[in-house]
N, C-alpha and C positions, 0 to 999 in steps of 0.2 A: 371473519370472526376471530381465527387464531391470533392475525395482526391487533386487532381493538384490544384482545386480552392484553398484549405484551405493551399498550400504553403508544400503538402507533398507529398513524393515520395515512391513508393514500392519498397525495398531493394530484391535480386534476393537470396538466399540460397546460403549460404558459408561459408567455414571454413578452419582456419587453429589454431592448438595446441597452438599458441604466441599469438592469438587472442582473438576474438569470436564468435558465433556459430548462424547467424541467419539465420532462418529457411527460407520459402518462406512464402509470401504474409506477411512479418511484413515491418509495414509503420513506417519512420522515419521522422522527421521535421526538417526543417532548421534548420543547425546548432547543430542539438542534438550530442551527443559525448557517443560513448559505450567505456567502457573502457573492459584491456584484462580477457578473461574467462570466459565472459558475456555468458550467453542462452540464447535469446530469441526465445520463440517457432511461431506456424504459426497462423498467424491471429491479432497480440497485435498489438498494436499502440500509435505511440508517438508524441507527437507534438511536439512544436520549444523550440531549444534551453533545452534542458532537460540533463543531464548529468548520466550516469550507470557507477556505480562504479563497480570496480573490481569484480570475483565469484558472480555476481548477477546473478539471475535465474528470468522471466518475462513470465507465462505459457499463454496457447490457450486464444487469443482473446482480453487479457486483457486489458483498455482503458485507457491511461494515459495521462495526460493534458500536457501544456506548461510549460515550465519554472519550472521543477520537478528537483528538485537534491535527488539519491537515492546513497545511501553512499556504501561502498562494503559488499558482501555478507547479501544481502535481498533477502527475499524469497517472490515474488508476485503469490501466487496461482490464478487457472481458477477463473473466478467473480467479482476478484478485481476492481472498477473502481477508479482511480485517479484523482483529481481536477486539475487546476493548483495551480501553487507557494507551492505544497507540498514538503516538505523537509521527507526524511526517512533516519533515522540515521541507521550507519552500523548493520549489523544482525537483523535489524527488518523484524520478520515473522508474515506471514498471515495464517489465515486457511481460509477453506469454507467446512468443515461437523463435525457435531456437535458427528456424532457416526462411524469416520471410521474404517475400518479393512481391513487388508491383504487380507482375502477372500471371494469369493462370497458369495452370500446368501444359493448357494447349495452345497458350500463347493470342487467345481469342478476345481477350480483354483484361481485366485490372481482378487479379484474386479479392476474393469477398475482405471486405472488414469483420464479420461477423465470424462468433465461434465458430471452429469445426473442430477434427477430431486429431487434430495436429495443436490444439490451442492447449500451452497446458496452464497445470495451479498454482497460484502462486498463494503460499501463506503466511501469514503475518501476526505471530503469536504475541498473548496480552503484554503492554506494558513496554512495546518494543518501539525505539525511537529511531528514525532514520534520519542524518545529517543530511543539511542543502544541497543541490545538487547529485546526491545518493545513485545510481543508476540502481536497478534489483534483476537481476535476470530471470527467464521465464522457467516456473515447475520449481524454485525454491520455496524452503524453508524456513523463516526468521523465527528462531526461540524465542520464549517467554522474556521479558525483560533485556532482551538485548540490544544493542546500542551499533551503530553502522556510523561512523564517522566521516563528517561532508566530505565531498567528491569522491566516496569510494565507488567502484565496480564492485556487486558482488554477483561473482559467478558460481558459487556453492552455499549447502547449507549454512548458514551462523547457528551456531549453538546456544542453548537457551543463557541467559545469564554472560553470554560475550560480550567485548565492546572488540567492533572493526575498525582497524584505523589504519587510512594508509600513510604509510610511513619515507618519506623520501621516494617517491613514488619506487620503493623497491620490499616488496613482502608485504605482508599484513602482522601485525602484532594481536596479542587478544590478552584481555584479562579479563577478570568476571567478575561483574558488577549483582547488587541484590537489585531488588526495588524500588528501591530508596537509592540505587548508584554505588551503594559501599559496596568496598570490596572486600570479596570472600576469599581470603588466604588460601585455606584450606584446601579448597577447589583450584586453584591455579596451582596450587604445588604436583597437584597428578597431573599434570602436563611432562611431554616431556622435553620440552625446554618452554623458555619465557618468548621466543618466536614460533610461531604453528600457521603455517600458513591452509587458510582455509578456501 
């Protein structure tokens, strides 16, 4: 009933090879558009108007806002939550555990894929754009409106209104963009210099 209010529908488990592959109980919103070879597993959810680009994979649960454009072949592990007006550029991958391994801890078989209690959150605040190739590491933070430039690593929070760019593969730079991308002077002046590595 809560879902119907908010204008969304539970999509039934189905598949075909020209397609893609949604599981049961994943909620899609008006208008959202998957495109072919997509995964979505059981339980994620998407709101209006959102767009899955091709080989994208969207694991157990994960929450994804309005108005999301996610480019082909991104990887959204279990934890993820998504804002709206997030933009993810093609191949940007998430994690959520900071020390996996193939196998258990008793070494009796292949550790679960699914959550436990070592899995952590990873969040992705509105309006915030990850460049191609992006990596995001697991239990971050992405601010509002900030910008992560292609092939970064990021291994800490980004701050709301940052842009990440790596730079000669040595440091991170940041300046702070609105929402609209301009930049806010002001705010970059309480830095304490124009390199901050984050």
């Amino acid at each position: 009933a809560a879902v119907a209010a908010r204008g969304l529908a539970a999509v039934p488990a189905r598949h075909r090879a020209d397609e893609q592959l949604l599981e049961a109980d994943v909620v899609l919103g008006a208008g959202t558009k998957v495109w072919d070879n997509v995964h979505i597993r059981t339980g994620a959810t998407l709101g209006r108007s959102c767009i899955v680009g091709e080989k994208t994979y969207i694991a157990y649960g994960v929450r994804i806002g309005s108005y999301v454009k996610i480019n082909a072949a991104v990887y959204v592990c279990a934890e993820v939550v998504i804002e709206d007006f997030v933009m993810l550029a093609a191949h940007t991958v998430f994690t959520n555990d900071k020390f996996p391994r193939a196998g258990n801890r008793a070494l009796t078989g292949l550790e679960t894929s699914a959550p436990t209690d070592e899995t952590l959150t990873t969040r992705v605040g509105r309006g915030t754009t990850t460049g191609a190739n992006s990596t995001i590491g697991p239990g971050l933070t992405l601010g509002e409106f900030c910008m992560v430039g292609m092939g970064s690593v990021v291994t800490r929070n980004v701050p709301a209104h940052a842009q990440k760019m790596l730079i000669q593969l040595a440091g991170d730079a940041i300046q702070f963009a609105g929402s609209a991308a301009a930049r806010i002077p002001h705010i970059a002046r309480g830095l304490p210099s124009r390199i901050h590595r984050i």
